[in-house]
Structure formats: structure tokens, C-alpha cells
N, C-alpha and C positions, 0 to 999 in steps of 0.2 A: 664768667661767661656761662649763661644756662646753655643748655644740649636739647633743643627744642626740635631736635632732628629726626625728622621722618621720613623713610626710608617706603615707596607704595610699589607695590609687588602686583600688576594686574595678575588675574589667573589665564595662567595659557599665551600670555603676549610678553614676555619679556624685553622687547623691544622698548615697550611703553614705560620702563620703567623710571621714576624720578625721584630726585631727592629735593625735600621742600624743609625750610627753618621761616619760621613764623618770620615776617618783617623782613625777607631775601629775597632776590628771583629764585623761581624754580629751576632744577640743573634734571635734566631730562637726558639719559643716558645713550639713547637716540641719536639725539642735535649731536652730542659729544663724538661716539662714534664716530659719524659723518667729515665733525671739523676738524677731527683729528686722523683721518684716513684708518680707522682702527678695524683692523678685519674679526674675521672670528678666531682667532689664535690667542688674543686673548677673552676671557670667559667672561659673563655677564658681572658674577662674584667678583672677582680682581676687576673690574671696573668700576662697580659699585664702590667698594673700597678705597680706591685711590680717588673718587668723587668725592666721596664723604671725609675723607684727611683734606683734601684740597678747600673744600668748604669751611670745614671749619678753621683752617690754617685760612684765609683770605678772610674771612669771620672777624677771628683773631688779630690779623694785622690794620683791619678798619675800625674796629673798636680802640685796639692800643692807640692810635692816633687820634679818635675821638675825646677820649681821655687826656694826653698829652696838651689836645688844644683849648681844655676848659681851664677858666683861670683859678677851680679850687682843686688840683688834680686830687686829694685826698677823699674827696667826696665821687662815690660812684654816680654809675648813668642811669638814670632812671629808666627802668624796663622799656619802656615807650618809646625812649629815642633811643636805643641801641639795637636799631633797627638802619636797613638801608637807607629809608627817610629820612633817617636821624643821622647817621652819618653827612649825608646831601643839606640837612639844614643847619647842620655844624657847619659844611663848608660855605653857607650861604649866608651866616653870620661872619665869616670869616673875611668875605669876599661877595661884599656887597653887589657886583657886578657882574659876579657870575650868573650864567642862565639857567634856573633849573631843570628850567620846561621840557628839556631834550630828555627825561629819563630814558628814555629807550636806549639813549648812547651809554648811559652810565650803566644800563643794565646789562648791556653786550660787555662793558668792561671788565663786570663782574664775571660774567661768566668766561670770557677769557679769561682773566685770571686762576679761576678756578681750571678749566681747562688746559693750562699750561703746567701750573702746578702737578694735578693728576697724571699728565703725559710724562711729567720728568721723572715719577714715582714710579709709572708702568716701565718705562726705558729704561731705567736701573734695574729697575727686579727683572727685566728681561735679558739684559745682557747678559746678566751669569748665568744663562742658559747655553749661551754661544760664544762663550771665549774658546773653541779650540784651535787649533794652529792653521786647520782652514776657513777659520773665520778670519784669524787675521793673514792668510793671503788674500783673500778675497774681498777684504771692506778695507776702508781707510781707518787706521784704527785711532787716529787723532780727531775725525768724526764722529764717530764712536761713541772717543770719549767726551765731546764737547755737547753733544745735543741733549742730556739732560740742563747742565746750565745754563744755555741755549734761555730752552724750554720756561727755569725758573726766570732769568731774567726777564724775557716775553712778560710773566706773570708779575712780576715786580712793578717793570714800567707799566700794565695796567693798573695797578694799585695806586700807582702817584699817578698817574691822570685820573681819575676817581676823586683822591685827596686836593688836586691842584696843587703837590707837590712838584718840583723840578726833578728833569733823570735828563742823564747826557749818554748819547752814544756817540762812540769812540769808535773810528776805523784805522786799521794798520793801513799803510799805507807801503 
């Protein structure tokens, strides 16, 4: 997988900041912010960060499957379709019936999952800031501990709706 990863730093506006891979939607640290209720407690840094893991970790798992569904898997992907397109026309050989035309949708997928991803990474490194014993009178600590995986799952079932793989959700009942 190249690292075609660039990181844009406006001067003075941090807000504006984005992370862009050649052949990806843009992940605009902003929009994230916002979707993810993310106040200023955590810093611009540690968000960029957990953006940039999350990217190329959802990168990562759309390519492994682009690969997976060609029929010479020994033979890599040609620079050109290991892109988002390329994934999308993978699945469009796959699945003749599929529609591509919505990429808007496919692109919000992506960034959900990239978004989910990041949140489970900020939630982790953030709880061991606040395990003290009035943390746990005060929070449900079975919450706590479930809303990183939560968070990964969210970012999982985006991936297979992107794929037109199957995910099943399970309720206790």
C-alpha cells in the first residue's frame, strides 16, 4: 500500500485542517469534530492522528478485499484502481446490478468509517485518563467499556456496505 498521505496545515485556521490520499474522499478534521460531538479537550494533534490511523486502517481493509476478489490474487493492483474508484468498479464487476451513480453515499461510508475508527482510538487513549474510583461512581462503567467497540463495529458495517458484503446485527433480547 503506498502512503500517498497528506496531511494540509492552513496558517492560522486549524479548524480547516484535512487529510487527503490521492484516489480517497477528503477527511476534513472539522466535519469530524462536529459528527463526532468532539469538543476542544481533545487537541487538534491527537485528532489528526487518530484520522490519519483510521484512514489508512479503512485504506487497508478496502484494498485487502479488492485483492481477495480478483481471480489472480498473486498478481497486485495496478496503481490506478487501488483507489476508491477502484474499489467501486471492483464491486461493479462483481455485481452487475449494483448502482454506482450514488457515490455520494459510498463516500459518506467511507468517511464513517474512518470516523468511527478514529473515535474508538480517541476513547481508548482517553479513558486512561479517568479510571479513578470517582469515575467509576459516576459513569456506568460497562458503557465505558463497550463504546470503543461500539464505535469499531459502526466502522466495520460501513466497510461491508461499501463492499456489498453482508453484516448482521444482533440484539439481546
Amino acid at each position: 500500500m503506498s502512503t500517498n498521505l497528506v496531511v494540509t496545515v492552513p496558517a492560522k485556521d486549524s479548524a480547516n485542517q484535512t487529510i487527503e490520499m490521492v484516489g480517497y474522499p477528503t477527511i476534513a478534521l472539522h466535519d469530524f469534530r462536529m459528527v463526532q460531538r468532539l469538543d476542544g479537550t481533545v487537541n487538534d494533534g491527537r485528532a489528526l492522528s487518530a484520522l490519519r490511523t483510521a484512514v489508512l486502517h479503512v485504506i487497508e481493509e478496502l484494498q485487502r478485499w479488492q485483492i481477495r476478489q480478483t481471480p489472480n490474487q498473486n498478481k497486485p493492483i495496478a496503481p490506478s484502481d487501488s483507489t476508491f474508484l477502484g474499489v467501486m468498479q471492483t464491486r461493479l464487476n462483481l455485481q452487475p446490478w449494483f448502482l454506482g451513480g450514488v457515490m455520494d453515499d459510498y463516500e459518506h461510508l467511507f468517511r464513517t468509517a474512518v470516523y468511527a475508527y478514529a473515535a474508538a482510538t480517541l476513547h481508548e487513549q482517553m479513558r486512561g485518563f479517568d479510571t479513578t474510583n470517582d469515575h467509576r461512581k459516576t459513569s456506568d462503567e460497562a458503557f465505558v467499556d463497550y463504546v470503543a467497540d461500539d464505535l469499531r463495529a459502526s466502522g466495520f458495517v460501513a466497510i461491508r456496505r461499501i463492499t456489498g458484503e453482508p453484516s448482521a446485527d444482533c440484539e439481546l433480547l
